[in-house]
C-alpha positions in Angstrom: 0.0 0.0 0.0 1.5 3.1 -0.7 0.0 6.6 0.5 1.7 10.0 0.3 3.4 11.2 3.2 0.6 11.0 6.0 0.8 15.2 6.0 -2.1 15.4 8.9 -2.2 19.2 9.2 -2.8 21.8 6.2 -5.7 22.9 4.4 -8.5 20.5 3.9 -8.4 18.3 0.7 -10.8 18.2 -2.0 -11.9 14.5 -2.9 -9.8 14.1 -5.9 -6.6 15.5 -4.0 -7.4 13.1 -1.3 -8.2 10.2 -3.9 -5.0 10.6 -5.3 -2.9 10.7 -2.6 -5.0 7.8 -0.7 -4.3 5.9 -4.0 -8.2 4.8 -4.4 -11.2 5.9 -6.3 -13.4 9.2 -5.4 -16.0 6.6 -6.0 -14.6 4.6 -3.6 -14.5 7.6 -0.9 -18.2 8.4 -2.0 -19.5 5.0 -0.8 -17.2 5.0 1.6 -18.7 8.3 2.8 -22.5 6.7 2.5 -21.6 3.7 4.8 -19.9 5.8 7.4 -16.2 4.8 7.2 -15.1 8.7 5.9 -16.8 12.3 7.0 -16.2 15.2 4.8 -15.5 18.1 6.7 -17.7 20.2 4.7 -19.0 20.4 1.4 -18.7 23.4 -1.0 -21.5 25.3 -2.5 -20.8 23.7 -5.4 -21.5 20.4 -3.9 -17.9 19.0 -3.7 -16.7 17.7 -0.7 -13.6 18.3 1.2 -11.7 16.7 4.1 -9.3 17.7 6.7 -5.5 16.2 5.7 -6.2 13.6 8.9 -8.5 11.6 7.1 -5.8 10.6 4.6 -4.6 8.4 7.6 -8.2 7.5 8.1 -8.4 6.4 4.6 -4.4 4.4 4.7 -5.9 2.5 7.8 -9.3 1.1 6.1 -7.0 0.1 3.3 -4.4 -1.3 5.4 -7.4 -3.3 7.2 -9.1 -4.6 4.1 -5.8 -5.8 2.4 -3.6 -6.8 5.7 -6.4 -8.6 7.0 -8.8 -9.2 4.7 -12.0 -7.7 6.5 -15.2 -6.4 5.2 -16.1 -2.7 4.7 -18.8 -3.7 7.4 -15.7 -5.1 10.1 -14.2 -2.1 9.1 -17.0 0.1 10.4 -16.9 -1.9 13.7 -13.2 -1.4 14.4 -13.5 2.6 13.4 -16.5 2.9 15.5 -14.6 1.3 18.4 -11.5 3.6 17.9 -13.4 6.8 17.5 -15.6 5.6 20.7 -11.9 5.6 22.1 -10.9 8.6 21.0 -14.1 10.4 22.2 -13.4 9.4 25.5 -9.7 9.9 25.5 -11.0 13.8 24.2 -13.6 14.1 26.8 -11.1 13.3 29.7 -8.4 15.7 28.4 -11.3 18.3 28.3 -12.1 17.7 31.7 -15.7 16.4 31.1 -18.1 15.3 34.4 -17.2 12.2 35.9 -20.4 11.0 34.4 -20.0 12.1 31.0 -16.8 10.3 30.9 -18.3 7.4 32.1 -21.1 7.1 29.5 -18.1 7.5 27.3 -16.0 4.6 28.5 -19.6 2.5 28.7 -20.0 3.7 24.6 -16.5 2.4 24.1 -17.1 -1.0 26.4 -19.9 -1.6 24.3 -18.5 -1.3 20.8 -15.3 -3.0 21.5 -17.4 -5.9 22.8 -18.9 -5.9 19.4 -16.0 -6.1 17.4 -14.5 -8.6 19.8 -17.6 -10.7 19.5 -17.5 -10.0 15.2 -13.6 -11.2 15.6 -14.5 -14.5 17.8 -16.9 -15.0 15.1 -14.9 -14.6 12.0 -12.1 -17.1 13.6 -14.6 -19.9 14.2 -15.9 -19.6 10.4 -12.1 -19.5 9.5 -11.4 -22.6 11.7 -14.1 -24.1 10.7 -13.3 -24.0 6.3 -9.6 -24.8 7.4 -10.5 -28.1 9.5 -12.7 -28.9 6.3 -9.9 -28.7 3.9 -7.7 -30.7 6.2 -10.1 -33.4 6.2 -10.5 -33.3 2.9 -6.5 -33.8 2.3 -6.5 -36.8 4.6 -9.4 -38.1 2.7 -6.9 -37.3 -0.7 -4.2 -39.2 1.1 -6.4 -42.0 2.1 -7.7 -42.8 -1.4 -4.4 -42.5 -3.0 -3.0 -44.8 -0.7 -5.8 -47.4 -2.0 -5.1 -46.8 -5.4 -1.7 -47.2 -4.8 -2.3 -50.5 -2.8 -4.7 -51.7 -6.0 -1.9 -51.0 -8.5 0.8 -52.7 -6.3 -1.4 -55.6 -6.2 -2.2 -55.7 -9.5 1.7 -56.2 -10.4 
């Protein structure tokens, strides 16, 4: 994967500049946009959106999740969500939020991680699962060569 120097700070970027630099589509950051994973920082009158530079890291990251380790978009949503839950309440404390605003915060964050633990745990069992299949399908390879093998062997 190769992105442009993560440059974080800087004028926001208009979807084609960020497209570029991400190295994917604008239609890609469109759909992306209309499932949740990006947020434009604003749009122009003219329609066109823009972003702030730090979503070029946002954008390395999904890319970096979907090709690394192969998750869905939907995954992908799950472990944002859970980061950003993070980051919300990481903000709050540094802002010196009520103790029970930051709590609601870490209970947000609890709550999606348990999620995304629970999509993980899933996504292993199904993975389990197709390997132990294929294995037993080798053994049953091995099993019926060794016959034919045996047949031929006594045929001579």
């Amino acid at each position: 994967m190769s992105v442009e120097t993560l440059d974080t700070q800087g004028a926001p970027l208009r979807i084609g500049e960020l497209a570029k630099r991400a190295g994917v589509t604008t239609r890609t950051l469109r759909y992306w946009e209309e499932i949740g994973l990006v947020k434009p920082t604003d749009h122009l009158c003219s329609g066109e959106r823009r972003y702030l530079p730090a979503e070029l890291e946002r954008v390395a990251h999904i890319r970096e999740l979907q090709e690394l380790l192969g998750l869905t978009l939907a995954e992908i949503l799950i472990v944002l969500e859970s980061e950003d839950a993070i980051e919300r309440a990481r903000n709050a404390r540094r802002a010196g939020a009520s103790r029970t605003r930051r709590l609601a915060l870490i209970d947000d964050a609890i709550e999606v991680h348990s999620r995304l633990i629970e999509r993980m745990d899933d996504r292993l069992a199904r993975i389990t699962a197709f390997r132990d299949e294929w294995v037993d399908r080798g053994q049953r390879m091995r099993a019926r060569s060794a016959e034919l093998l045996a047949e031929a062997d006594a045929l001579r």
